[in-house]
C-alpha positions as CSV (number, residue, x, y, z in Angstrom):
1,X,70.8,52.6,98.1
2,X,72.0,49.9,96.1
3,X,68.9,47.9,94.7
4,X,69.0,44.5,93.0
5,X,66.1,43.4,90.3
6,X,66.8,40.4,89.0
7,X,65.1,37.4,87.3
8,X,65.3,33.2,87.7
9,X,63.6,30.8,86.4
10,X,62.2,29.2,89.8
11,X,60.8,31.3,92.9
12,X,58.1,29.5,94.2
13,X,60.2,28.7,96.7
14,X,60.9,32.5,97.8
15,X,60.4,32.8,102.1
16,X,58.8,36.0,101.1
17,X,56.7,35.7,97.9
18,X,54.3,38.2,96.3
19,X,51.6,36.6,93.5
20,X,49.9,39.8,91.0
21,X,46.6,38.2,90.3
22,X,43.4,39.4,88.2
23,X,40.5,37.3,87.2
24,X,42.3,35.4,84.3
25,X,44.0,33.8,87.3
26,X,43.4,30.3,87.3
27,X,44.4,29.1,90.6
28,X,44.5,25.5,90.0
29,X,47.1,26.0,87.5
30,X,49.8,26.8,90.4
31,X,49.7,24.1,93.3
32,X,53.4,24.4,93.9
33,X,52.4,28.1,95.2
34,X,48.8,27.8,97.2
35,X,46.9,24.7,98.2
36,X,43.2,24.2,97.6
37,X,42.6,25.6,101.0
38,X,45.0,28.5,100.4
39,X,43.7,29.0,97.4
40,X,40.1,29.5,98.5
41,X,41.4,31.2,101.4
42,X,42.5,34.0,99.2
43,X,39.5,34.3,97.0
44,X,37.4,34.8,100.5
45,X,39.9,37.7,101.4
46,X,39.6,39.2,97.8
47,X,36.2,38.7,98.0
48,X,36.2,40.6,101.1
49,X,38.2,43.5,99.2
50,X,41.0,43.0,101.1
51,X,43.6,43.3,99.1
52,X,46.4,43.0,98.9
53,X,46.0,40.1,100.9
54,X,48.9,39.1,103.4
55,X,49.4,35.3,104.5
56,X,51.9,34.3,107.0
57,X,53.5,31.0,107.8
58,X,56.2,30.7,110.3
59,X,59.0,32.3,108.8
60,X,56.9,33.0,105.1
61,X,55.3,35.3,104.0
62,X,53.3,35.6,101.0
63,X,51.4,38.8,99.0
64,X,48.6,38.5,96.9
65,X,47.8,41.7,94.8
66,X,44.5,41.2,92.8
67,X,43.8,44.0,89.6
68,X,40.2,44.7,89.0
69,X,39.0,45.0,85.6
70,X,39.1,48.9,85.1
71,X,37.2,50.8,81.8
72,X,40.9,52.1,81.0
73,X,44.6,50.0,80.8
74,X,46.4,53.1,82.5
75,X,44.1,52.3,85.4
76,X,44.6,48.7,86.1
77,X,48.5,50.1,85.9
78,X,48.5,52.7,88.2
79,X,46.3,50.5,90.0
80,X,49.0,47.8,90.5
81,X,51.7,50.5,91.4
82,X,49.8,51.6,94.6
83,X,49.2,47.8,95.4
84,X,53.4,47.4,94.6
85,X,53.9,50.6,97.4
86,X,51.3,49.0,99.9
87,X,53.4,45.8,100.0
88,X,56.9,47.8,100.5
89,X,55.3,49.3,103.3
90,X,54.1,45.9,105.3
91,X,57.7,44.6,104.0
92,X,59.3,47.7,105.6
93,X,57.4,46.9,108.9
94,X,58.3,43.4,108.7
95,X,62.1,44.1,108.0
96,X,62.3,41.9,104.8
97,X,64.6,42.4,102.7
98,X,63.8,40.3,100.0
99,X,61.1,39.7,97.5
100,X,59.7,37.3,94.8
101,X,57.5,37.6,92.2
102,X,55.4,35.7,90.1
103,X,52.6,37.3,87.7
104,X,49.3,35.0,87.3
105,X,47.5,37.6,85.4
106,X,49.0,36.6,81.6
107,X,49.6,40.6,81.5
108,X,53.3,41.8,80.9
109,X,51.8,45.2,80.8
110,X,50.5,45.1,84.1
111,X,53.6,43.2,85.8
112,X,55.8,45.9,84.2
113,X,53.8,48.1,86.3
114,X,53.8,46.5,89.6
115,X,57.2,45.7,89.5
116,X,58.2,49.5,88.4
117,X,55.5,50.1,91.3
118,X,58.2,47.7,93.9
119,X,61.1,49.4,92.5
120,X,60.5,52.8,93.0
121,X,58.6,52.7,96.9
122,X,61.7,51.2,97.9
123,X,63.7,54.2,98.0
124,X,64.8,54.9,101.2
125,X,66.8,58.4,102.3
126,X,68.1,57.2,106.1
127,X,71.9,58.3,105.3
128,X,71.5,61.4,108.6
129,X,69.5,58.9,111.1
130,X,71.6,58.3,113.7
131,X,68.5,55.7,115.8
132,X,70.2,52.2,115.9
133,X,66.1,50.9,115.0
134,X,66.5,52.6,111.4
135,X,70.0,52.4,110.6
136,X,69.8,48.1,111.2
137,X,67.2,47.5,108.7
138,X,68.2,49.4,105.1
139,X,65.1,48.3,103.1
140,X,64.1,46.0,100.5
141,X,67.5,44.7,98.1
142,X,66.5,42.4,96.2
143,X,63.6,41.7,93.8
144,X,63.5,38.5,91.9
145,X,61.3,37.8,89.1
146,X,59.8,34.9,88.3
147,X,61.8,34.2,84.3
148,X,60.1,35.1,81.2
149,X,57.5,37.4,83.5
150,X,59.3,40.5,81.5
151,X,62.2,40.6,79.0
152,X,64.9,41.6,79.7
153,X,64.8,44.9,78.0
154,X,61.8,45.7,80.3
155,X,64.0,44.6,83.3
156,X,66.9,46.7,81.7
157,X,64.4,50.1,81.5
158,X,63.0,49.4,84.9
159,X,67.0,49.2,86.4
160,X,67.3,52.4,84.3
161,X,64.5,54.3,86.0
162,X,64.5,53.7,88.8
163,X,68.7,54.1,89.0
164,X,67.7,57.7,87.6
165,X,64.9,58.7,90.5
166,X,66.4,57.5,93.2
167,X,69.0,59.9,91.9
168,X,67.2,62.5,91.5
169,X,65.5,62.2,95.2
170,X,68.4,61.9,96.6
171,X,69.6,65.4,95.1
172,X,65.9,67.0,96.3
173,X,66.4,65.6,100.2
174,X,70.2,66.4,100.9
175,X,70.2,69.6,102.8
176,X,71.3,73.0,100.7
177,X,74.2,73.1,103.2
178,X,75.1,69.7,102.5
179,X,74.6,69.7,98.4
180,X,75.7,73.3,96.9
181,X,75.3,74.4,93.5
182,X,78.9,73.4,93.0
183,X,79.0,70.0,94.5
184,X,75.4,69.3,92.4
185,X,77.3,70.2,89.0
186,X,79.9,67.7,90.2
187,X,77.0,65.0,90.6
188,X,75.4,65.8,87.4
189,X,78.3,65.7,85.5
190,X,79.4,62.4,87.4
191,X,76.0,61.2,86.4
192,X,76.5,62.3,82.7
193,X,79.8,60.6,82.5
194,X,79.0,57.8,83.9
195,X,75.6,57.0,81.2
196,X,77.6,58.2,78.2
197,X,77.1,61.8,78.0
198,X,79.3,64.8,78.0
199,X,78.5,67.9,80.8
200,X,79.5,71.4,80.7
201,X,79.8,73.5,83.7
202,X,79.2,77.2,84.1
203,X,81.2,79.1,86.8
204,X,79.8,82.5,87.7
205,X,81.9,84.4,85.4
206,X,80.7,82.4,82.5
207,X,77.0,82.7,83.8
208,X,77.9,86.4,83.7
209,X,78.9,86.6,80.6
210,X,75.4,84.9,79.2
211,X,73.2,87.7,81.3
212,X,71.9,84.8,83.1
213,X,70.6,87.6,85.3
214,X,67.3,85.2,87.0
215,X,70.0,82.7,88.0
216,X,72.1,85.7,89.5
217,X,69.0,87.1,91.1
218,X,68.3,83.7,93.1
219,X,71.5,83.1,93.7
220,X,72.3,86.6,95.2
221,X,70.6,84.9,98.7
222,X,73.1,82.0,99.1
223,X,76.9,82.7,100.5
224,X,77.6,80.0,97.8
225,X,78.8,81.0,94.1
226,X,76.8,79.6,91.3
């Protein structure tokens, strides 16, 4: 899947917005994005510990993730990552394909982390489905954030990582029939060619050569050389 995270300078405007919030949000500070009643609307909701807390309006929708205060910083991350996941779900049920994102919490280090937490639950594997309901809707493909949120060597490594999971996943679900131990040394040295690095391949005889007998051993059960 080909994934999009990108940043403007505007998206208050988004259809389908998301808002990370914590209690340094000051509400009143961003009218363009809630109104008074809005505003107290969500506080109610949070209040309520619901969260993340989903509003829609017509054709809108909007997200509000809220981070409590944890005794630990890799909390409040890990934290926003299972919010970021919870929201790709409802998106996934809505069918939007879409997202924008302002932070309100004055925290790079928690934004990193909920928009590393968007990017990676919106892998998708659907390339075998053959049910017309599944193969129309493809995901999320586009997250934009809100400018200045992250720099753009944050943005950069989050492209990075998540280029290299989704990678990697894909490798783990194909079926063994489907992705050999000939057709995977192709991908990885596709992979390494393509970032810059250099990839050497061992046939069987050279595996031989190198007593690689554990390899031999589990490969012994597949019709497939090594």
């Amino acid at each position: 899947m080909d994934l999009k995270i990108v940043s403007q300078s505007d998206v208050s405007k988004f259809p389908n917005l998301i808002i990370l919030s914590n209690d340094k949000t000051e509400w009143s500070k961003y009218p363009e994005l809630v109104t008074p009643a809005v505003s107290q609307l969500i506080k109610d909701k949070l209040t309520e510990k619901v969260n993340p807390f989903v509003l829609h309006s017509g054709k809108e929708t909007l997200f509000v993730a809220y981070i409590e205060e944890k005794k630990e910083k890799w909390q409040e991350k890990e934290s926003a990552r299972k919010l970021a996941y919870q929201i790709i779900k409802s998106c996934n049920a809505q069918k939007i394909f879409e997202l924008g994102f302002i932070n309100t919490t004055e925290d790079s280090e928690l934004a990193y982390a909920f928009v590393e937490g968007l990017a990676l639950s919106a892998y998708r594997f659907d390339k075998y489905f053959t049910q017309k309901k599944v193969k129309d809707f493809s995901g999320i493909q586009k997250i934009t954030v809100e400018k200045n949120t992250l720099s753009k060597e944050n943005l950069d490594e989050i492209k990075i990582l998540t280029e290299a999971v989704f990678m990697a996943r894909n490798w783990v679900n194909e079926p063994a029939n489907i992705l050999t131990a000939q057709r995977l040394a192709d991908e990885l040295k596709k992979a390494a060619v393509s970032s810059g690095a250099t990839a050497e391949i061992f046939d069987k005889k050279k595996i031989e050569s190198l007593k690689m007998g554990g390899l031999l051993a589990v490969n012994s059960g597949s019709l497939d050389p090594p």
